[in-house]
C-alpha positions in Angstrom: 63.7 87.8 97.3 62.6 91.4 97.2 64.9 93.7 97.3 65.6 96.4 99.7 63.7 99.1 100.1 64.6 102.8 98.9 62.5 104.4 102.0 63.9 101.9 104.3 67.2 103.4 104.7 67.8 105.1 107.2 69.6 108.5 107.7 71.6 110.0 104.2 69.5 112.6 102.7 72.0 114.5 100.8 72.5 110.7 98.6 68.5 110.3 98.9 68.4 113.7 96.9 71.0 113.0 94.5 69.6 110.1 93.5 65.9 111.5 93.4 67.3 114.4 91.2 69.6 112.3 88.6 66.4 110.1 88.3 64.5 113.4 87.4 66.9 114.7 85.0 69.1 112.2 83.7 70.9 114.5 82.1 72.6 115.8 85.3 75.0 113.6 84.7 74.7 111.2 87.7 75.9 110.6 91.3 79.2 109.5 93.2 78.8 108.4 96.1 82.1 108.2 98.5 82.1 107.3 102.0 84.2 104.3 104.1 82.6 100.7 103.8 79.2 99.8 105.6 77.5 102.6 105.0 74.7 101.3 102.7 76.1 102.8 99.9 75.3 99.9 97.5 71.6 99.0 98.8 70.3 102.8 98.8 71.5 102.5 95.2 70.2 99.0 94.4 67.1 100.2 95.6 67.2 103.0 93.8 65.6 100.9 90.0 62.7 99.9 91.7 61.5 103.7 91.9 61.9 104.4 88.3 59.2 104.6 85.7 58.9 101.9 83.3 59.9 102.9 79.4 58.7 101.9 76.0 61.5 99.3 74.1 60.6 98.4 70.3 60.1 94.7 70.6 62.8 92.3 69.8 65.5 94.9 69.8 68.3 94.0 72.3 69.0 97.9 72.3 66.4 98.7 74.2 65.5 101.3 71.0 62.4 104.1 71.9 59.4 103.2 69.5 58.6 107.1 69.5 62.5 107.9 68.4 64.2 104.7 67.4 67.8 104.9 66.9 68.6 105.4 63.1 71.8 102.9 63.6 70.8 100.6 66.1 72.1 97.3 65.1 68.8 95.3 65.2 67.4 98.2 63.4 66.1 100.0 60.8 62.8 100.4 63.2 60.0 101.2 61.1 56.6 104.2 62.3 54.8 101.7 63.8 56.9 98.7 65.0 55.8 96.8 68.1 56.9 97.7 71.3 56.0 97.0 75.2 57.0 98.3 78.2 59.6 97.1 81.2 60.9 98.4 84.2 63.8 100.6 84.4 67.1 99.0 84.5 69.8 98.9 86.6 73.1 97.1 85.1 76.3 96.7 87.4 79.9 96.6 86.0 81.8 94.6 87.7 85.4 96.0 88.4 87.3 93.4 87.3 85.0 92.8 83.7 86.9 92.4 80.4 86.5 94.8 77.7 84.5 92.5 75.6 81.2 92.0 78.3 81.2 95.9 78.4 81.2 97.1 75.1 80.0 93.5 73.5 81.9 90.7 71.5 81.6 89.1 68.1 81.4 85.7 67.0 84.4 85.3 65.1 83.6 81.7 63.8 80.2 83.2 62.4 82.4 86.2 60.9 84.9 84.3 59.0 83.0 81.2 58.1 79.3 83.0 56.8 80.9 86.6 56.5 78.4 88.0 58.6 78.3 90.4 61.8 76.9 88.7 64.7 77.3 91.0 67.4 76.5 90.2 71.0 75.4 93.4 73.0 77.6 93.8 76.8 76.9 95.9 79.4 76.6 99.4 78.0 73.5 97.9 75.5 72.0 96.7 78.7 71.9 99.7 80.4 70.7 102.3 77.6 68.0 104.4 78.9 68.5 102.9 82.4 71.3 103.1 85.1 74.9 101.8 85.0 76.3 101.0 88.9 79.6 100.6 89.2 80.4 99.7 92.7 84.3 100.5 93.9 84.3 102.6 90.7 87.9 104.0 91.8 89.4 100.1 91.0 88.2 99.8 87.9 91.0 99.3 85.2 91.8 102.3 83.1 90.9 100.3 80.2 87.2 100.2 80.8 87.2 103.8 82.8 88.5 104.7 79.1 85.8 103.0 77.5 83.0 104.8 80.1 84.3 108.2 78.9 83.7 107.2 75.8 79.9 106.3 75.9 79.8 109.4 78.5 80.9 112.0 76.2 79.3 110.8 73.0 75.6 108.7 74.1 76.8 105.9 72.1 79.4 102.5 71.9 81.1 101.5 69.1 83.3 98.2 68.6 85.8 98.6 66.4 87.5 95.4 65.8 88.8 92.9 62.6 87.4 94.9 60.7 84.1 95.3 61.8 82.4 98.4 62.7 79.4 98.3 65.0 78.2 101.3 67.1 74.8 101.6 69.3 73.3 104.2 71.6 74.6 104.3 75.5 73.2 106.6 77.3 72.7 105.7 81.0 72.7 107.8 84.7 76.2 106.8 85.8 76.2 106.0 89.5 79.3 104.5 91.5 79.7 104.0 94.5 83.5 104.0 96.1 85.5 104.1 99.5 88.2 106.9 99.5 90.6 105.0 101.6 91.5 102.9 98.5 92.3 105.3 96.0 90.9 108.0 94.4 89.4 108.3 90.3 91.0 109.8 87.3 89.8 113.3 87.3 88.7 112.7 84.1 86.0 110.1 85.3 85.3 112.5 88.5 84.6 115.3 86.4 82.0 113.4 84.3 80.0 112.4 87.1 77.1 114.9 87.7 77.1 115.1 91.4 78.8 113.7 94.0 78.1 112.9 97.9 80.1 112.2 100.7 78.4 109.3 103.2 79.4 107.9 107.1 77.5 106.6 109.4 75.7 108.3 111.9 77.4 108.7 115.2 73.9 108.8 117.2 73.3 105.7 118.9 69.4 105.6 118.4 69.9 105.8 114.5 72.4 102.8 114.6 70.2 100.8 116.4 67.4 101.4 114.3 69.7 100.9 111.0 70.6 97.3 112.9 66.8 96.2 113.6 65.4 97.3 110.0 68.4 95.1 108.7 67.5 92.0 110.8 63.7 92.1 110.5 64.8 92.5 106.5 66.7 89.5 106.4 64.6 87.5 109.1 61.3 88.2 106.5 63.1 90.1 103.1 59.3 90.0 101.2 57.2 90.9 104.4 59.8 93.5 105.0 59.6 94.9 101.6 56.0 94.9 101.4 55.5 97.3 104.4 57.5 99.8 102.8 55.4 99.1 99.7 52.9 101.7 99.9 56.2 104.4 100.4 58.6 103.6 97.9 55.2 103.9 95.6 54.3 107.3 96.7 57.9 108.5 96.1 57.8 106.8 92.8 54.6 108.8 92.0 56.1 112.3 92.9 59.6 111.5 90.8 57.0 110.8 88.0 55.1 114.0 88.6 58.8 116.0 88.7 59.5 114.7 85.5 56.3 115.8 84.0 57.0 119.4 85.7 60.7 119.5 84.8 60.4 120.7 80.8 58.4 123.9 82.5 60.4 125.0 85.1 61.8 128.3 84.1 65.7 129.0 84.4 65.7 133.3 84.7 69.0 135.0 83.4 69.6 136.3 87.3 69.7 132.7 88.3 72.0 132.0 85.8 74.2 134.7 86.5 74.5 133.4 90.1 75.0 130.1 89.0 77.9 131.7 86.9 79.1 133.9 90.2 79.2 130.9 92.3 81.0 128.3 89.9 83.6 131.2 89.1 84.5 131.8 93.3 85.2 128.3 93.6 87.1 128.4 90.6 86.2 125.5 88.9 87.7 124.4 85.4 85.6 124.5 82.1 82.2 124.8 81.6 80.4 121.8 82.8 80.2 122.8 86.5 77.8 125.7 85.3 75.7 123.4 83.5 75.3 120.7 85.7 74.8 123.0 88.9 71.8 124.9 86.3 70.5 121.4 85.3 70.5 120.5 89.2 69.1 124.0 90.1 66.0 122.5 87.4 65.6 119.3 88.9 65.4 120.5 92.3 63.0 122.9 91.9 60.7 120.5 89.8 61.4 118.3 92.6 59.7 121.1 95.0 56.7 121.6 92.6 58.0 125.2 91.7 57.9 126.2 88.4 60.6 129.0 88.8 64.3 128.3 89.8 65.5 130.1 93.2 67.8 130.8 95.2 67.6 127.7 97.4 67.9 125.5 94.3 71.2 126.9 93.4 72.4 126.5 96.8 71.6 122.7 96.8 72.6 122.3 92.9 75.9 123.9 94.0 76.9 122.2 97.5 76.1 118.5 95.3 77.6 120.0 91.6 80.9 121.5 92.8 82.4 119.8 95.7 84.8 117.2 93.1 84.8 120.3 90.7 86.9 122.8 92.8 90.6 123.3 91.6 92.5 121.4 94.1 95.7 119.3 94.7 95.1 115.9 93.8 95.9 114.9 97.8 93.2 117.4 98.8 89.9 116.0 100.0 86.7 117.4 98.5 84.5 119.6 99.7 83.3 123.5 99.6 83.8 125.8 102.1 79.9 127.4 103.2 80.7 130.7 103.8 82.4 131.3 100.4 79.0 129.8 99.0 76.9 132.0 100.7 79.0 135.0 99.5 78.7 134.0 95.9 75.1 133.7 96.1 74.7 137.5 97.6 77.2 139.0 94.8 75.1 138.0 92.4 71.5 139.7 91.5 69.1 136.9 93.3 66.6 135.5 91.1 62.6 136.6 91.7 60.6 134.4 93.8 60.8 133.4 97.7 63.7 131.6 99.2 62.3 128.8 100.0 64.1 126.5 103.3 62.5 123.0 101.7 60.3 121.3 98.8 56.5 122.8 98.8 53.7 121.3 96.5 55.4 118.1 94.8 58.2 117.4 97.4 57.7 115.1 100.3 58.1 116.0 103.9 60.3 114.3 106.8 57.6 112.0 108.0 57.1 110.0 104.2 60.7 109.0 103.7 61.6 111.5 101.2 64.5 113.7 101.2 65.0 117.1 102.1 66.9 119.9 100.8 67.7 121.6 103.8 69.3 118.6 105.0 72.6 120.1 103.9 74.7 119.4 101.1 77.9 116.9 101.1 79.9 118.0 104.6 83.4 119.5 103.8 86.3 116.9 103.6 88.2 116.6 106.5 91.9 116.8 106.3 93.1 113.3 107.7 94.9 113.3 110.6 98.9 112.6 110.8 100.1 109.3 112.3 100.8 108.4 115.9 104.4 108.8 117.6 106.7 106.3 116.1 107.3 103.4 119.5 110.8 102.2 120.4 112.3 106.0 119.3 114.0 106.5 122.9 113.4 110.3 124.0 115.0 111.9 121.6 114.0 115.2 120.4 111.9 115.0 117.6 110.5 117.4 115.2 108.0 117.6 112.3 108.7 119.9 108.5 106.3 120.2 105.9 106.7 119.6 102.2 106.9 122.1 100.0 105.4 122.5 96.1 105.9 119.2 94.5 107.0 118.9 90.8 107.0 116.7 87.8 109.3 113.7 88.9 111.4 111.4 87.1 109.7 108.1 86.2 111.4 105.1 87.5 110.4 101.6 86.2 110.8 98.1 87.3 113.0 95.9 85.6 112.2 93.1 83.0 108.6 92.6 81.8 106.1 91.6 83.9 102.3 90.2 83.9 100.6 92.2 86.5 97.8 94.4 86.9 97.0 97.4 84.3 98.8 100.4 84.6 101.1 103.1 83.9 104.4 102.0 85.0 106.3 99.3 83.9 106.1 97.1 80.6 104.1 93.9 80.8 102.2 91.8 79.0 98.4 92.8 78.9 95.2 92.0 77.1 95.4 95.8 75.7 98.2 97.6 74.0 100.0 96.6 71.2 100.1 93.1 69.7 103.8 91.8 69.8 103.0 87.6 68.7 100.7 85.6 69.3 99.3 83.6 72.5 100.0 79.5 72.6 97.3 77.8 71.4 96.4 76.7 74.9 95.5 80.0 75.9 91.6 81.0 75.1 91.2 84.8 76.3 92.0 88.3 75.3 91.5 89.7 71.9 91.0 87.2 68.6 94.4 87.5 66.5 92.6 87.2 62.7 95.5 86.2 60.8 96.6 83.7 63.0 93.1 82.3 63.3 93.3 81.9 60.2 96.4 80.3 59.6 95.4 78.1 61.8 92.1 76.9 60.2 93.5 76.9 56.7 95.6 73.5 56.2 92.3 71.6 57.7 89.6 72.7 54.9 89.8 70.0 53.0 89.9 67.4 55.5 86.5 69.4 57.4 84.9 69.1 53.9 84.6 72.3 52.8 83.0 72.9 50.1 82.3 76.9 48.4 82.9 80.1 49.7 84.0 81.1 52.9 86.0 79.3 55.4 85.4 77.0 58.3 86.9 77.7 61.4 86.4 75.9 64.6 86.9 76.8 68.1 90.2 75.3 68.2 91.5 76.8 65.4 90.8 80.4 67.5 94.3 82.1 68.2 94.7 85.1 70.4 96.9 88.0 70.3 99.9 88.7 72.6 99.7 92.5 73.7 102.6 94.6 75.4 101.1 97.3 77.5 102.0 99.1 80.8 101.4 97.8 84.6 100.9 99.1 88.1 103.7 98.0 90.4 103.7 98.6 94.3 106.2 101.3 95.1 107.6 100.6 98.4 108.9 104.3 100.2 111.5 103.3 102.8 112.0 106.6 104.6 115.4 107.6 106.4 113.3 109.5 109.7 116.5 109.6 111.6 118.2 113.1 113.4 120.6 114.0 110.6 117.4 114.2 108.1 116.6 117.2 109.9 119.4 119.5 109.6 119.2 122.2 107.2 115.8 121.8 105.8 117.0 118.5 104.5 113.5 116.8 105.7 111.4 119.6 103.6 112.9 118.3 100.5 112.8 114.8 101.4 109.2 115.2 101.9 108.9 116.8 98.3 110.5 114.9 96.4 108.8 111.6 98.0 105.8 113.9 97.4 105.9 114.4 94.0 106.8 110.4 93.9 103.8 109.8 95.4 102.0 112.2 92.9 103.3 110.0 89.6 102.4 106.7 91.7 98.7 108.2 91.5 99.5 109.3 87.7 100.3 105.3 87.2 97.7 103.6 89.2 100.5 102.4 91.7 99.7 100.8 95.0 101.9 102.5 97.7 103.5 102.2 101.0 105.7 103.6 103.7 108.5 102.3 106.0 110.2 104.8 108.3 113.2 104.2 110.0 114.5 106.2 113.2 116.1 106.2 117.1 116.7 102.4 117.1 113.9 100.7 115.4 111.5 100.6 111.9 107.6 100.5 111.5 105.2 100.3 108.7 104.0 103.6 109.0 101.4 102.9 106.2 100.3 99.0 104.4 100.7 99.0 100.9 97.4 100.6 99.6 95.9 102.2 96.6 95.1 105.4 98.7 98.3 107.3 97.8 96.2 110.1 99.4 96.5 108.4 103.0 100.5 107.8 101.9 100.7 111.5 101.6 99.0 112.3 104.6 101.2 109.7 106.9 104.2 111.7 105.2 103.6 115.0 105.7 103.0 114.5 109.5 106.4 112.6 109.7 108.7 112.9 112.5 112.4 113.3 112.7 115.3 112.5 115.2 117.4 109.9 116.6 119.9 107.5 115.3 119.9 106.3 111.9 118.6 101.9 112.2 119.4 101.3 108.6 119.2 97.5 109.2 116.4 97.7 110.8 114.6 100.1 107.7 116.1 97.7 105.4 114.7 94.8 107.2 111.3 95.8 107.5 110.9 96.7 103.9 112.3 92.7 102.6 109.3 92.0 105.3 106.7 94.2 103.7 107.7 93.2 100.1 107.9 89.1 100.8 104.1 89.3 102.4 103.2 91.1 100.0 104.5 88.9 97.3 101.9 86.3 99.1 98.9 88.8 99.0 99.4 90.4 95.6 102.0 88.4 93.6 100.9 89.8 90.6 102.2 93.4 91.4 105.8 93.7 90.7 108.0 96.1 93.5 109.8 99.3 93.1 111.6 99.9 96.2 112.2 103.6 96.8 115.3 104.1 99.6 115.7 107.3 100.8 118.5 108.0 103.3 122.5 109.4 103.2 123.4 105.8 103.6 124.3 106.1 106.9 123.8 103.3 110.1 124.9 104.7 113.4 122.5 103.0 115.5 124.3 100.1 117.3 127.9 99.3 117.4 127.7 96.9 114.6 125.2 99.2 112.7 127.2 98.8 109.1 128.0 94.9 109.7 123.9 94.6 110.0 122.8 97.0 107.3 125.1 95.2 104.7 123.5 91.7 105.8 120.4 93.0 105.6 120.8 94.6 101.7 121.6 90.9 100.9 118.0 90.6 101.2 117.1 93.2 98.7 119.3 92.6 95.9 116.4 90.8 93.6 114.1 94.1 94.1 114.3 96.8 91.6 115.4 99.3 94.3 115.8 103.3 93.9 118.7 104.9 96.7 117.3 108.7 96.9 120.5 109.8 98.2 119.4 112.7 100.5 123.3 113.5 101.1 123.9 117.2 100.6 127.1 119.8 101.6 130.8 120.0 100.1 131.8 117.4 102.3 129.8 113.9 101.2 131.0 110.0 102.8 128.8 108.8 99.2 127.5 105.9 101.8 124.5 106.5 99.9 126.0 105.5 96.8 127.8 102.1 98.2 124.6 100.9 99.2 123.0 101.6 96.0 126.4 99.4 94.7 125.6 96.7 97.6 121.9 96.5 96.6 122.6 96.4 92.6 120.0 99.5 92.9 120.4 103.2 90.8 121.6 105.8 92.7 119.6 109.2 92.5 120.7 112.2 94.2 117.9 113.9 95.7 118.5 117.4 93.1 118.1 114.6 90.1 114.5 113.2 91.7 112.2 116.4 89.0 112.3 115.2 85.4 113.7 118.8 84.1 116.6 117.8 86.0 117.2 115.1 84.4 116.6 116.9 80.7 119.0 119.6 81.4 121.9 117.1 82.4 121.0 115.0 79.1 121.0 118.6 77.5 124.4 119.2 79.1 125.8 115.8 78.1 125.0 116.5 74.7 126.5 119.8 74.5 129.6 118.7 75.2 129.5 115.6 73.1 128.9 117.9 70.2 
């Protein structure tokens, strides 16, 4: 079955250029595409490989080694002048999210290493997709294990195992595309920043594009060859003018004025380090060989820097991307404009709106959106109610759930993982993770003479394989149960409330946490937000959080044991941290205290955090029974920043001395 095709798609030209410029210039560094799910954001890119030229591969070498400039260390290698060598179509590899380590970066044969003392190496994913593409679709899941290992190959072209004593490195160097939908978390910064450019997708709102998006999707999967083939003679033609852009691109001129506006705008949006400047000026390069012009302008810096800069900006990590227009436009007029015409669209080499190609004066990746606060809490009674912003968040203390668990990678808590460092070894029954060599060996040695074994070397057999037990960190779900009631209000109580769960929510993106939020006011509870890797949507429902009422503590209390036992059934592998924040009080009912200590029966097995929000010379501590009732550590809200915590153990150890 024929895949789809690129110029079948209807609608995104800002990801249609993109992808046509990282094509041109690989070295832009590739594209991320973010936008919410069923927005074609995986077939525009699937389609993307069959557009791509074909390249030269020496034969025989699973490397995928240039004949003209064969790698000097390319495992299958030395490649002499002259070697063999065909041609293939372009690549395009995808990484799954939840691959291990080894299919990435490649695995050894262990029984061949230890038995005939040599290196057989198998090549992974990274091999696969030298002088290609690498997709990584839901990008912002994958495990910081393998994003680790992606910055590697990023930063230096090349992968390099380094394992039992074995050293094997080959070229990587790939157009990183990924595709991922911000609702369910955002990427390490390091990761965003090494992505070239990035694009923001939805679908269109016009009803005559959606109903052609659904018939071209039916007629493709009623006839997906026939469908293909009458978009043959398109995808071909664009094929044939990214070929021709490429032949331009070494020519195009870069002038000094167009550099110093490159320089003018990446400075206004104050963007860190250097590599927004050079991937906007590569951009600028592509775009223009893109238009046939052999000259940068002005309009090539504008669409290098509305796709280059919108990730790039100095921002708070809860911010959505995006560049504001009018600043844009000021930057470019500060600076000396470069000679030539401004030119509104591709002329010469580009195509035009009626052959499928993309435009540059479609408009760059619209500005983010700041996402809307949450509806009225129901069942609140008419009580006044009131909403106060956070203020400046800060580095907070780092709470940990109990015990060790086995969960998913992360930051937090200590678990046992298949990376960090080994602490024993698995039980024989257990066949994944990393090899451990001594007790492979130990295992294989008491059997040589009963295998035979005659000479050098040793023979080991798959059972005799023993892997290592590794103690790393996980990502636990950190469950905010928020106190929304009246008395949270008074003297700008709720402003550091908000901050403090803030800069909580700040460290749970730090840790690759998943998060939610319970609030608790007038005479019920709701789940204001389902536990969810977005922390940004957490912040979002916080800051727009109303106060007033009575205080339901049962009820809060309640509805967080509900949260954390369904979620025990969807995620069981995620370990809780249950973050209370209230002054402990219950004044909603008559038997409001009898119901709130029943309902902290129910909690007493959950790692549980009382933020005691309690402040004024004259404090009831209820807070700090119910952290007592719940077997939970009581926090005072002034304790919630880590220098707090410093300067007390500073202060304790003053006057131990």
């Amino acid at each position: 079955m024929k895949p789809y095709p690129f110029t079948a798609v209807v609608g995104m030209p800002d990801l249609r250029l993109a992808l046509v410029l990282s094509s041109i210039s690989p070295a832009v560094g590739g594209v991320l595409v973010r936008g919410e799910k069923g927005t074609a954001k995986s077939t525009m890119v699937r389609a993307l490989a069959g557009l791509l030229p074909g390249v030269d591969v020496v034969d025989s070498c699973r490397f995928s080694c240039d004949p003209v400039s064969p790698d000097p260390a390319c495992p299958d290698g030395p490649h002499a002048a002259g070697v063999p060598a065909h041609r293939r179509p372009a690549r395009l590899v995808e990484l799954p999210v939840g691959a291990a380590e080894d299919r990435v970066v490649g695995s050894l044969n262990l029984e061949k290493a230890l038995a005939e003392g040599v290196t057989d190496y198998q090549p992974g994913l990274l091999a696969a997709a030298h002088r290609g593409l690498l997709y990584v679709d839901e990008v912002n899941l994958l495990h910081d294990h393998l994003v680790d290992t992606l910055l590697d190959a990023a930063a230096m072209g090349r992968a390099t195992v380094e394992r039992e004593g074995v050293s094997v490195s080959h070229a990587a160097r790939f157009v990183l595309i990924g595709t991922m939908n911000p609702e369910e978390g955002e990427l390490r910064p390091q990761l965003l920043d090494r992505f070239g450019l990035t694009v923001e997708v939805a679908s269109s709102r016009d009803p005559e594009q959606r109903v052609e998006v659904v018939r071209r999707r039916l007629a493709y999967e009623a006839d997906p060859d026939g469908f293909a083939d009458g978009y043959a003679s398109a995808d071909a033609a664009l094929a044939a003018e990214i070929e021709a852009a490429q032949r331009l691109l070494p020519s195009v001129k870069l002038p000094d004025a167009a550099l110093r506006q490159i320089a003018e705008v990446c400075a206004s949006f104050e963007v860190d380090g250097m590599r927004a400047d050079i991937v906007t000026a590569r951009t600028a390069v592509a775009h223009a060989a893109w238009a046939g012009r052999a000259e940068v302008t002005t309009e090539d810096i504008r669409v290098a820097a509305r796709l280059a800069l919108p990730h790039r900006r100095r921002r708070n990590p809860f911010d959505a991307p995006g560049i504001s227009e009018e600043q844009l436009e000021q930057a470019l007029e500060d600076a000396q404009p470069p000679d030539g015409p401004d030119d509104d669209g591709p002329s010469g080499g580009g195509p035009g709106p009626d052959d499928g190609g993309p435009l540059p004066d479609d408009g760059g990746p619209s500005e983010g959106a700041p996402s809307s606060g949450p509806s009225e809490p129901s069942g609140n009674g008419s009580s006044p109610q009131k909403t106060v912003g956070a203020g400046d968040t800060f580095r907070a203390r780092v709470f940990r759930v109990k015990g060790t668990g086995e969960g998913e990678r992360g930051r937090r808590s200590r678990a046992i993982t298949d990376t960090g460092r080994t602490i024993g070894v698995q039980p024989p029954s257990v066949r994944d993770g990393r090899p451990h060599l001594v007790a492979t060996i130990r295992a294989a040695a008491p059997h040589q003479q009963a295998r035979g074994r005659s000479g050098a070397g040793l023979e080991v057999r798959s059972a005799d394989l023993r892997f290592a037990l590794r103690e790393g960190r996980e990502g636990n779900l950190v469950l905010f149960c928020v106190d929304a009631s009246g008395s949270m209000g008074a003297r700008t109580r709720m402003r550091e409330v908000k901050t403090a769960v803030l800069s909580l929510l700040l460290d749970a993106y730090q840790r690759r946490d998943k998060v939610g939020l319970v609030t608790f006011r007038g005479t019920d509870a709701e789940l204001a937000l389902p536990p969810t890797i977005s922390v940004e949507a957490a912040a979002a429902r916080l800051e727009g959080l109303p106060t007033g009422g009575r205080t339901p503590l049962a009820e809060g209390l309640l509805e967080a044991a509900r949260v954390l036992r369904v979620e025990a059934i969807r995620d069981p592998r995620r370990r809780p941290l249950l973050v209370l924040v209230t002054d402990g009080r219950a004044t909603s009912g008559s038997d409001a205290v009898a119901r709130a200590n029943a309902a902290a029966g129910l909690l007493t097995d959950v790692t549980t955090i009382v933020m005691d929000c309690e402040t004024g010379r004259m404090r009831l501590g209820l807070a700090a029974e119910l952290a007592g009732r719940l077997g939970a550590e009581h926090v005072p809200l002034s304790d919630v920043a880590a220098e707090s915590l410093a300067s007390a153990v500073r202060e304790r150890t003053g006057r131990a001395a």
